[in-house]
Each structure stands twice: as structure tokens, then as C-alpha cells.
MIKOL-158902 format. One record per residue (C-alpha): y, x, z; residue in three letters. Coordinates in pm, 1 decimal. Each point is the difference from the previous one (the first is absolute). Example, Ala and Ser with C-alpha at 12.3 -4.5 7.8 and 13.67 -1.06 7.14 Angstrom:
// MIKOL-158902
<pt><north>-450.0</north><east>1230.0</east><up>780.0</up><rest>ALA</rest></pt>
<pt><north>344.0</north><east>137.0</east><up>-66.0</up><rest>SER</rest></pt>
This chain:
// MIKOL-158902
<pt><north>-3715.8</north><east>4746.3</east><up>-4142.5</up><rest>UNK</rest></pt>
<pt><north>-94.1</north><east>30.5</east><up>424.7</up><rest>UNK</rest></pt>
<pt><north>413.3</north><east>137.5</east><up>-20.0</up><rest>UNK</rest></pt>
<pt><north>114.9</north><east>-301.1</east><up>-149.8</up><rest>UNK</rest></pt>
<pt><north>-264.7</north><east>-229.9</east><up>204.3</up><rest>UNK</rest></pt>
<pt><north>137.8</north><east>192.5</east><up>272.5</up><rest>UNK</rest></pt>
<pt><north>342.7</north><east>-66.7</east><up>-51.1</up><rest>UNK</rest></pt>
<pt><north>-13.4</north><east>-349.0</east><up>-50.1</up><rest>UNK</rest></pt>
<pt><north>-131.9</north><east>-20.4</east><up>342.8</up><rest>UNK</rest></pt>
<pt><north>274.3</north><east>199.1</east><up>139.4</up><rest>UNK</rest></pt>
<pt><north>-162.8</north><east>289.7</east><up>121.5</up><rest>UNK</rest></pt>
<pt><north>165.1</north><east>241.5</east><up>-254.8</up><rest>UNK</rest></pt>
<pt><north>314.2</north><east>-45.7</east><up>-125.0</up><rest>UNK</rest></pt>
<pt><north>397.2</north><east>-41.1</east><up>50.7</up><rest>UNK</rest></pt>
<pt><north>233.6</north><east>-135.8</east><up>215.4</up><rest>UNK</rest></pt>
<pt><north>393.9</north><east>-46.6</east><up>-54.3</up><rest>UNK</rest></pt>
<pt><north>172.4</north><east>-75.1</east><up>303.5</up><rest>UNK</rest></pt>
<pt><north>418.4</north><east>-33.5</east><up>15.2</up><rest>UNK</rest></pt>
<pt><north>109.3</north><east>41.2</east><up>311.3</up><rest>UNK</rest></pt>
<pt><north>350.1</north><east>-98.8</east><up>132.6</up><rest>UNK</rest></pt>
<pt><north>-100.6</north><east>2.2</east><up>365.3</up><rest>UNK</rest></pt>
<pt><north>-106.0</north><east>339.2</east><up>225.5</up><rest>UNK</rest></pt>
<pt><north>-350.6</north><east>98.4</east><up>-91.3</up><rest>UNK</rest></pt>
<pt><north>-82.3</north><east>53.1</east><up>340.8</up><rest>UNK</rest></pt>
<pt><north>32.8</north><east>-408.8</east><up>-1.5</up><rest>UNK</rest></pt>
<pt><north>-324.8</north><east>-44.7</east><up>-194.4</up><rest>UNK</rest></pt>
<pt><north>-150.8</north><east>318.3</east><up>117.8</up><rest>UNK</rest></pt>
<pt><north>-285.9</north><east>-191.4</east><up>196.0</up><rest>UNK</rest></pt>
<pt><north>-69.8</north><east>-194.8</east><up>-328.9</up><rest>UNK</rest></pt>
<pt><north>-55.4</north><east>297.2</east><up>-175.7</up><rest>UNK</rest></pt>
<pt><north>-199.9</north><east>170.8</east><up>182.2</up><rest>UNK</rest></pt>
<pt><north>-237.8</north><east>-296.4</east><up>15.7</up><rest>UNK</rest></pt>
<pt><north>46.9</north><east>3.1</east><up>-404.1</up><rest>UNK</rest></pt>
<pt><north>-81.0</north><east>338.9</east><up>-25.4</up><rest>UNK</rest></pt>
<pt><north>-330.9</north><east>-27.9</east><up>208.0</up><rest>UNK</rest></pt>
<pt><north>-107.4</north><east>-279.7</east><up>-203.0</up><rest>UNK</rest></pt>
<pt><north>107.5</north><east>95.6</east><up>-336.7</up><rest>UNK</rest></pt>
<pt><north>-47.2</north><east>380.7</east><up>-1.5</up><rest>UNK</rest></pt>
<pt><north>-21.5</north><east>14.6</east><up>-386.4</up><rest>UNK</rest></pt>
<pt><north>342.5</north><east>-153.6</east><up>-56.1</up><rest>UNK</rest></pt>
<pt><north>295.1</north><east>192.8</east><up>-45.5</up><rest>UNK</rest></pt>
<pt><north>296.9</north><east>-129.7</east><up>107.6</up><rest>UNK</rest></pt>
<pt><north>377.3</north><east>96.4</east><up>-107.3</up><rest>UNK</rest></pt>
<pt><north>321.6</north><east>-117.2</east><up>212.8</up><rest>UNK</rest></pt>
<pt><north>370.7</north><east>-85.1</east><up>-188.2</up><rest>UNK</rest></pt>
<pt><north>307.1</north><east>-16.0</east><up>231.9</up><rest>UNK</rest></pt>
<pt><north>264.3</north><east>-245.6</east><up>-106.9</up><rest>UNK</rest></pt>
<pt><north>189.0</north><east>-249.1</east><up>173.4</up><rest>UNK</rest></pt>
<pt><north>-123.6</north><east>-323.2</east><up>38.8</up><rest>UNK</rest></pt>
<pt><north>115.1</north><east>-164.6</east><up>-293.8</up><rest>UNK</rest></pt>
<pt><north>-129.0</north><east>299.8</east><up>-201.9</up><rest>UNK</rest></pt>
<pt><north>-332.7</north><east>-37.7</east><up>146.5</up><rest>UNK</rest></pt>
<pt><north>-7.4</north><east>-382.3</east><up>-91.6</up><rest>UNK</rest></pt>
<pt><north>126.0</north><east>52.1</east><up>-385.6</up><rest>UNK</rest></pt>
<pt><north>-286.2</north><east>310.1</east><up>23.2</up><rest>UNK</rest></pt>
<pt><north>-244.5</north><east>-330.5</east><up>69.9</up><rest>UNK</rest></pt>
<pt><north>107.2</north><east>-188.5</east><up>-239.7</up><rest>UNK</rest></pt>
<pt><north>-7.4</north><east>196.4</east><up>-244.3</up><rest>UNK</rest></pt>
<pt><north>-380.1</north><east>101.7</east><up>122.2</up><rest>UNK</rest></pt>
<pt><north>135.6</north><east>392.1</east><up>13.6</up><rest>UNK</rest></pt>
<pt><north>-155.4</north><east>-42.4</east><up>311.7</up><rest>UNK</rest></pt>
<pt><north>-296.1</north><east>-125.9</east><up>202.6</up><rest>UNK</rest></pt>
<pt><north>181.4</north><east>-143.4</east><up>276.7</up><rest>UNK</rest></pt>
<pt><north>362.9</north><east>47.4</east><up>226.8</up><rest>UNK</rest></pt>
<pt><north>34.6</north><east>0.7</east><up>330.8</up><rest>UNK</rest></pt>
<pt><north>369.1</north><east>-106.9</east><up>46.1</up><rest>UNK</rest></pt>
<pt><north>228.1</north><east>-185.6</east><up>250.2</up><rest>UNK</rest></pt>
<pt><north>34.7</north><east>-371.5</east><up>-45.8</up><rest>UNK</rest></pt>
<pt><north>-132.6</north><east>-251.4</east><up>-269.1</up><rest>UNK</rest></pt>
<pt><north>242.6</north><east>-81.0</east><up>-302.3</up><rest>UNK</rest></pt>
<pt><north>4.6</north><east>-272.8</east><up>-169.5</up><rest>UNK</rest></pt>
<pt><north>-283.3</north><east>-65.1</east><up>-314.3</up><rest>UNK</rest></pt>
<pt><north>-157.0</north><east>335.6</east><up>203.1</up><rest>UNK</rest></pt>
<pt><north>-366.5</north><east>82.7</east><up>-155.6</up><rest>UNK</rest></pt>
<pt><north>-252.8</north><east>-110.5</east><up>271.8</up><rest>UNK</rest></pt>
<pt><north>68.9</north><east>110.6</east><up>362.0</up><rest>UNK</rest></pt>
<pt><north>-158.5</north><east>100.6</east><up>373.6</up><rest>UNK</rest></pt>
<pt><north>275.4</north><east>0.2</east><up>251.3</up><rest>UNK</rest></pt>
<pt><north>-176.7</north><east>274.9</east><up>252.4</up><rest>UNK</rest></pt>
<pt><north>244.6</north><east>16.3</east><up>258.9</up><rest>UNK</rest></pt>
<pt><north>333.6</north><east>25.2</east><up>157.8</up><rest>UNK</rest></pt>
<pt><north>135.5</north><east>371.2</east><up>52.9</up><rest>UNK</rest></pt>
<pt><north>291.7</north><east>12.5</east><up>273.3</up><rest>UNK</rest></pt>
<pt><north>259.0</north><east>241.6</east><up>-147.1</up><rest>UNK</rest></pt>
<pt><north>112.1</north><east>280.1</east><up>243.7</up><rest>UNK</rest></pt>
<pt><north>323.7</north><east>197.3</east><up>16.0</up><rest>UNK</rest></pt>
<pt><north>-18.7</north><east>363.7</east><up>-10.9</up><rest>UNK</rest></pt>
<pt><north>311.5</north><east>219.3</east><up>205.7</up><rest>UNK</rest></pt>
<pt><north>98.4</north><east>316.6</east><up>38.6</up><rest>UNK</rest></pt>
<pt><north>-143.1</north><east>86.9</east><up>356.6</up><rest>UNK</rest></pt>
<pt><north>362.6</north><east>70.7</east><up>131.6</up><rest>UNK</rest></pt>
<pt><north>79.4</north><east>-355.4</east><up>-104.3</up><rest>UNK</rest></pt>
<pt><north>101.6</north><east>-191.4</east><up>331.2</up><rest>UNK</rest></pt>
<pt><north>-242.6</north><east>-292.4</east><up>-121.8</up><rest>UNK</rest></pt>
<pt><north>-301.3</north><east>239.9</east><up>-54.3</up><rest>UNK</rest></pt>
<pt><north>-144.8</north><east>-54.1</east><up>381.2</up><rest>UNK</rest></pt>
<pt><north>9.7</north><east>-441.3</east><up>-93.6</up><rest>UNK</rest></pt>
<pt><north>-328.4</north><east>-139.1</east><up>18.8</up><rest>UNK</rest></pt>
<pt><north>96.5</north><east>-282.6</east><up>-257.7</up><rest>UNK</rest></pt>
<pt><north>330.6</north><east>-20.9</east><up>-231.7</up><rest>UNK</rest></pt>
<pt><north>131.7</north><east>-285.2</east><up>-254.8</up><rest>UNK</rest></pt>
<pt><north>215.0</north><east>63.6</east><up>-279.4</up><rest>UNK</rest></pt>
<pt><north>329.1</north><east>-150.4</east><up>194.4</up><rest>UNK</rest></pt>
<pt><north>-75.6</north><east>356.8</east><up>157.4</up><rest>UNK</rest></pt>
<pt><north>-4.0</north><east>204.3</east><up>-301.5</up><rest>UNK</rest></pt>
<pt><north>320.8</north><east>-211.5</east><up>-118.3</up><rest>UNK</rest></pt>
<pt><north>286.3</north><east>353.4</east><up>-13.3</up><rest>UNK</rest></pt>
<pt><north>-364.5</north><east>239.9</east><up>-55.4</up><rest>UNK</rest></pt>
<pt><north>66.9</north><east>155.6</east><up>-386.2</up><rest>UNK</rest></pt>
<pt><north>-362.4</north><east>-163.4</east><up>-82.7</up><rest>UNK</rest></pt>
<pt><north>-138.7</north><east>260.3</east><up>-282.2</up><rest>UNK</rest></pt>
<pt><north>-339.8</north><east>-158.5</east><up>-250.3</up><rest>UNK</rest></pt>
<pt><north>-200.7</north><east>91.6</east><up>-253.8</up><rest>UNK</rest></pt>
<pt><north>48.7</north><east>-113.7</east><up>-379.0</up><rest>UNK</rest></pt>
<pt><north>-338.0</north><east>-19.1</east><up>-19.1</up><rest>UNK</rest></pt>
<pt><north>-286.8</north><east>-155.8</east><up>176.1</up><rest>UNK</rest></pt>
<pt><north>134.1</north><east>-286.4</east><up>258.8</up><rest>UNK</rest></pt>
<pt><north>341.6</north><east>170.3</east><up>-3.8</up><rest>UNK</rest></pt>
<pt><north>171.0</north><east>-331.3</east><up>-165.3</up><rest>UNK</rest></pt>
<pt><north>-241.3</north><east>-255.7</east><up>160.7</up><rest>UNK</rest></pt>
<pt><north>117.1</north><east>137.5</east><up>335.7</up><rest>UNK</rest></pt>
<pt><north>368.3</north><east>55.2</east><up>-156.7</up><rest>UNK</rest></pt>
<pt><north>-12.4</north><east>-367.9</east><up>-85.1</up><rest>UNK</rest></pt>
<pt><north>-160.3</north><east>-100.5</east><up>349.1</up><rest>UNK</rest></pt>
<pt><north>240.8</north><east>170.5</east><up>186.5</up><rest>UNK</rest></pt>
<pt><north>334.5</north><east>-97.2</east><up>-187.5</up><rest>UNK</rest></pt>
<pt><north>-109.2</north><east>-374.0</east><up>8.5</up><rest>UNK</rest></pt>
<pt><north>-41.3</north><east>23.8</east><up>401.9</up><rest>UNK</rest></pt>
<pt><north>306.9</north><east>176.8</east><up>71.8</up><rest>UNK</rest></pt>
<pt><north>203.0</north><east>-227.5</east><up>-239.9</up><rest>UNK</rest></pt>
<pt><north>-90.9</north><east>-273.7</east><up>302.7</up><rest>UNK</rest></pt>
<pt><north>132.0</north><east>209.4</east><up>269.0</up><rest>UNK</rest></pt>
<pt><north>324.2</north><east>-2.5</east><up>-221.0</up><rest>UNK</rest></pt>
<pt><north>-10.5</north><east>329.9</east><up>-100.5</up><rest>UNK</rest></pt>
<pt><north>-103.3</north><east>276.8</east><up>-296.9</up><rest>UNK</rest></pt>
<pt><north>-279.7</north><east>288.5</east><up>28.3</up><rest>UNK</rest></pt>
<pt><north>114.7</north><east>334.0</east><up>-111.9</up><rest>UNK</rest></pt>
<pt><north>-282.2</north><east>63.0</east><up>-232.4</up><rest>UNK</rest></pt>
<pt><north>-45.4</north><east>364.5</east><up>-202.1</up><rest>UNK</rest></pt>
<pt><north>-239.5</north><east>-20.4</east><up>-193.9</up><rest>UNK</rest></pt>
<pt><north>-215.5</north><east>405.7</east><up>-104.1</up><rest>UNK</rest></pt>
<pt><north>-230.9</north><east>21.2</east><up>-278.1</up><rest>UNK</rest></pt>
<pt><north>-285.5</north><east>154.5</east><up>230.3</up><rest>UNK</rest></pt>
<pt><north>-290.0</north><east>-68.9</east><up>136.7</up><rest>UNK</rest></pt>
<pt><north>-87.6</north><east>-146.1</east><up>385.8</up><rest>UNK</rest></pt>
<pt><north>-106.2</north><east>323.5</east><up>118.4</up><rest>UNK</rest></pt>
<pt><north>353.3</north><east>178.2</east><up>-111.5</up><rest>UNK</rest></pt>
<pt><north>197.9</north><east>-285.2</east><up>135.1</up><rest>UNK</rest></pt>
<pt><north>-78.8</north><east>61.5</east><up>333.5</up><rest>UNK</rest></pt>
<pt><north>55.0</north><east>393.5</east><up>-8.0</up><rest>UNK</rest></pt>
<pt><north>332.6</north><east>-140.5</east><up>-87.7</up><rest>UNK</rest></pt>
<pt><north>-4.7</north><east>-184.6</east><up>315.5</up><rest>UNK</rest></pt>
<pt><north>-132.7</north><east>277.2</east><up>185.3</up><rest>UNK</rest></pt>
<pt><north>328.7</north><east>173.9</east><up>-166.0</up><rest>UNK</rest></pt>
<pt><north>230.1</north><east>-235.5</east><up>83.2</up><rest>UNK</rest></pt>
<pt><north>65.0</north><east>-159.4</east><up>-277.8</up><rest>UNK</rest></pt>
<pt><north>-28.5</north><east>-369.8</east><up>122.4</up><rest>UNK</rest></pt>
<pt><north>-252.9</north><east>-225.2</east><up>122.3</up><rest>UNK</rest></pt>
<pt><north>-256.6</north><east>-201.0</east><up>-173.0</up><rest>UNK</rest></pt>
<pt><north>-258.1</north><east>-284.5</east><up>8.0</up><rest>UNK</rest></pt>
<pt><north>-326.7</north><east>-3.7</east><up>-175.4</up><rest>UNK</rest></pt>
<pt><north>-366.4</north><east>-93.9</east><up>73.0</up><rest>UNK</rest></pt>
<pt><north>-297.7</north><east>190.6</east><up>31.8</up><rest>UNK</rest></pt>
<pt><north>125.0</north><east>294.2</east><up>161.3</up><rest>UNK</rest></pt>
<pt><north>-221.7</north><east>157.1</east><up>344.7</up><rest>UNK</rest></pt>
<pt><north>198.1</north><east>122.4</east><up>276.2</up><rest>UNK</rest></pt>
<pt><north>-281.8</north><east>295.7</east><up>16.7</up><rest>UNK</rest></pt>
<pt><north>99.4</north><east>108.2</east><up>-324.0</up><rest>UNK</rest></pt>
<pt><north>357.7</north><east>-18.8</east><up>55.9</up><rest>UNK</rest></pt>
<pt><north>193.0</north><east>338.2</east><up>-46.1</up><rest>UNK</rest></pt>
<pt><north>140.0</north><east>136.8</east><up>359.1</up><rest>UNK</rest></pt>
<pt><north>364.6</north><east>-106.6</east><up>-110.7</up><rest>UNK</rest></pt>
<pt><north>-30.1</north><east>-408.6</east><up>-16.8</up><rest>UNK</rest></pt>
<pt><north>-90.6</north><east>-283.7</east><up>187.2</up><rest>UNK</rest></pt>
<pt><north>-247.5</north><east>-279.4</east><up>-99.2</up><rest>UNK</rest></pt>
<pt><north>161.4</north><east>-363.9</east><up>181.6</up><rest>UNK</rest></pt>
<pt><north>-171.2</north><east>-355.4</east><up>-164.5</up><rest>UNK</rest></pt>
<pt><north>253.4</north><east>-235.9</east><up>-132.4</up><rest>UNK</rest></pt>
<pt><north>-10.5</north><east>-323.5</east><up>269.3</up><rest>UNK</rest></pt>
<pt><north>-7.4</north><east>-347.3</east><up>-149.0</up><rest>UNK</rest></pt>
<pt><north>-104.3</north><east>-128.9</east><up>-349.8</up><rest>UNK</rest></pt>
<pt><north>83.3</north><east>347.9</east><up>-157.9</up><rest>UNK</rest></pt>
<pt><north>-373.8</north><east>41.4</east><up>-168.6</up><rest>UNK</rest></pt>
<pt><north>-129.1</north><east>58.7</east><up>-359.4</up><rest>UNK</rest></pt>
<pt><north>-281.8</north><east>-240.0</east><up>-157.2</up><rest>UNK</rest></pt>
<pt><north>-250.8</north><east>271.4</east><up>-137.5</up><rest>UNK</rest></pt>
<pt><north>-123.8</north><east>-188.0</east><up>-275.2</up><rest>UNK</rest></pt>
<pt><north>-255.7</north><east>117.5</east><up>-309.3</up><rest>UNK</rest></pt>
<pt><north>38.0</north><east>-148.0</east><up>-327.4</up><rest>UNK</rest></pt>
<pt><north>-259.0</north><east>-15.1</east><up>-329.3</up><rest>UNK</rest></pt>
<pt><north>-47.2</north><east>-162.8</east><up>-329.4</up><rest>UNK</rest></pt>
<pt><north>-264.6</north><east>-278.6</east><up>51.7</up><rest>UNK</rest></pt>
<pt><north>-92.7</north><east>123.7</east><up>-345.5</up><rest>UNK</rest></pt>
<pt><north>-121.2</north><east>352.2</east><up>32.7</up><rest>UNK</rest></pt>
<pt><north>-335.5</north><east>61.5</east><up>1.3</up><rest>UNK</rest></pt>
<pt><north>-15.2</north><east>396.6</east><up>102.7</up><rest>UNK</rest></pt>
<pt><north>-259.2</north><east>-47.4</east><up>248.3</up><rest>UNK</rest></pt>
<pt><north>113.5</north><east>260.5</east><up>211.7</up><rest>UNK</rest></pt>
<pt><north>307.9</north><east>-233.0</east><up>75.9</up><rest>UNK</rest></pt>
<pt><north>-293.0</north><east>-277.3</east><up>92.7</up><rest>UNK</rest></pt>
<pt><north>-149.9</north><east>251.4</east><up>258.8</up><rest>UNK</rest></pt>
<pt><north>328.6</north><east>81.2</east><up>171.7</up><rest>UNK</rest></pt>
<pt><north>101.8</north><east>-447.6</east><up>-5.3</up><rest>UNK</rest></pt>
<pt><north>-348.7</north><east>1.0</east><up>147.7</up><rest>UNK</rest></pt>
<pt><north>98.9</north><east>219.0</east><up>335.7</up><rest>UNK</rest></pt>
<pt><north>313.1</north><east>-153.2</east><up>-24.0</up><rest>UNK</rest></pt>
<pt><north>-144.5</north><east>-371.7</east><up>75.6</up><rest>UNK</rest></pt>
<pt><north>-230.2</north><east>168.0</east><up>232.5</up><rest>UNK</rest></pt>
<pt><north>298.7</north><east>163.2</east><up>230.1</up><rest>UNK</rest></pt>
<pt><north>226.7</north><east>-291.7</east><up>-4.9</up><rest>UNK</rest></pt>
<pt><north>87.1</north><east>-169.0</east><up>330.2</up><rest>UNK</rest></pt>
<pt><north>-254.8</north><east>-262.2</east><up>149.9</up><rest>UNK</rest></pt>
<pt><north>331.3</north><east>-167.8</east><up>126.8</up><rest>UNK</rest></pt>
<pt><north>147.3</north><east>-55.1</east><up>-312.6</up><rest>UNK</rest></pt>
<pt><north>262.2</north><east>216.3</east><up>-19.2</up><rest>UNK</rest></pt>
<pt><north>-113.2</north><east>132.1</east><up>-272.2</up><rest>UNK</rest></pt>
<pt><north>41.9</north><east>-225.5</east><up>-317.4</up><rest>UNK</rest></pt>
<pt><north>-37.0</north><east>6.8</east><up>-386.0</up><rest>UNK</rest></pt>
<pt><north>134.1</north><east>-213.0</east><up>-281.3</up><rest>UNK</rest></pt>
<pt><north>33.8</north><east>-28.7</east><up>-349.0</up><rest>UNK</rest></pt>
């Protein structure tokens, strides 16, 4: 009976979380989670974002943390705004720029991830160059962030993504943010309907971190 008591109250228990974004995005959140909620075990699922969203839905998850908010979403908490960054080899000519925009990456052979914010960033990045009047030259690898840019470090193209340190970049590449509008909403979505209290705690530090300036905002 105190296990159950307890886990009502969220201090033992599980939590789902589908992730579509870098980990190291929500790694602050977590590690304020974990210090509250030490009894709570928590399991991540990477997917893409509209994975993560049917995950959601379907309540095969707690909650997503995704890129943008579709249309009849579950309830939402727009965080932030993550600038996307381009990732060279470091013989590239562009790898000293302090800034780049995509009209610079236009004859780059852009490779991205199937997975994760590969075809959110795909999608971003076709739709801006299609304004300049031209077409990206997307390849698209079944592998994960950390693989993709070995294959940059190898030569085998550039990419963009978000989330990635310069400190932790491998000696081959260089890390240059994307200038301009070229950002990803970090977003977390829930079912209003779920009543695994550990998902309650984590909404809690949530609220508590968002932006006194409103840039933070929420909605049903």
C-alpha cells in the first residue's frame, strides 16, 4: 500500500518520454527531474517527430519533445527556439565563417538523418532554397546524429542539425550557426488526459522554467 500511495504521488514510478529532438536539448530538465523525482524511472524512444506525436496519441508514451505544433496536437509548451548550425569538413573553404545561410550551402551535397529532425530540417531547408530559385541536394542515411558527422568529418558532405557543442565536435568538422530565421521550435507535447503523476511532476518544472518574457507559451 505506501508503494502504491507512493506512486500516486509520483515519487516512484515510470516515465515514457519520445524524443525527436537531441537529448542534450532537455538535458537541464532532466536533471532537475531526476533530483526531484529520484524514484521514477524514466525510458527514452527515438522517432521522428511525427512518430513521437502518434506515440502521444496513442498514450505509448508520457510525453514528446518534437519540433513544431501540428494541427489537433495533444496539449503543448513551446520551450524555445533552437538556431540550426551547419557542420563542414574543416578543409571546407566556409569552415573559418562566423555566420552562414543556406543561399551558402546552395551546390553543398547536404547529407540528414531519417530519423530524429532529419525531415523537419529536410523540409525547412528545401522550402527556403525553393525561394532562392533553386533545389538542395539532400541524401538522406539511416543513422544516428553522432554517425552523421563522422561522415562529415569523412567527407562525405555537410550537414545542419541542432544541438550539437563545438567542444564535442570530432577534430575533422567545423561547427558555423545558420544566420537568419533558420531555427527549430523545441516544443513538448502530452495528452491532457493522462494521469501518470510522474508526467505531472516533470509539467510542474516545466511551468516553473518557462520564460518570464513570454517566449515560452502553451496551448491546447
Amino acid at each position: 500500500m505506501q508503494r502504491i500511495g507512493a506512486s500516486q504521488r509520483g515519487v516512484h514510478g515510470q516515465l515514457t518520454v519520445a524524443m525527436s529532438v537531441p537529448l542534450i536539448l532537455v538535458s537541464d530538465l532532466f536533471d532537475r527531474f531526476r533530483g526531484e523525482y529520484s524514484g521514477i524511472a524514466t525510458e527514452f524512444v527515438e522517432g521522428t517527430s511525427s512518430a513521437s506525436w502518434a506515440l502521444t496519441q496513442q498514450r505509448n508514451v508520457d510525453v514528446a519533445f518534437v519540433a513544431h505544433v501540428q494541427d489537433g496536437a495533444p496539449r503543448t509548451l513551446q520551450m524555445r527556439d533552437e538556431r540550426m548550425i551547419a557542420v563542414l569538413p574543416k578543409s571546407h573553404p566556409l569552415a573559418a565563417a562566423r555566420k552562414l545561410t543556406l543561399n551558402d550551402l546552395r551546390l553543398e551535397k547536404l547529407i540528414l538523418g531519417a530519423g530524429g529532425l532529419g525531415p523537419e530540417i529536410g523540409e525547412h531547408i528545401a522550402a527556403r532554397m525553393a525561394k532562392l530559385g533553386g533545389e538542395p541536394r539532400i541524401q538522406v542515411h539511416r543513422v544516428d546524429q553522432r554517425n552523421l558527422i563522422e561522415m562529415v568529418a569523412m567527407g562525405f558532405g555537410v550537414t545542419v542539425t541542432v544541438g550539437f557543442s563545438p567542444r564535442t565536435a570530432p577534430a575533422g568538422v567545423a561547427v558555423v550557426p545558420l544566420a537568419g530565421r533558420n531555427v527549430v521550435p523545441l516544443c513538448a507535447a502530452w495528452m491532457e488526459c493522462n494521469p501518470n503523476p510522474a508526467l505531472k511532476g516533470l509539467l510542474d518544472i516545466m511551468r516553473r522554467s518557462a520564460q518570464p518574457d513570454g517566449t515560452n507559451g502553451s496551448r491546447a
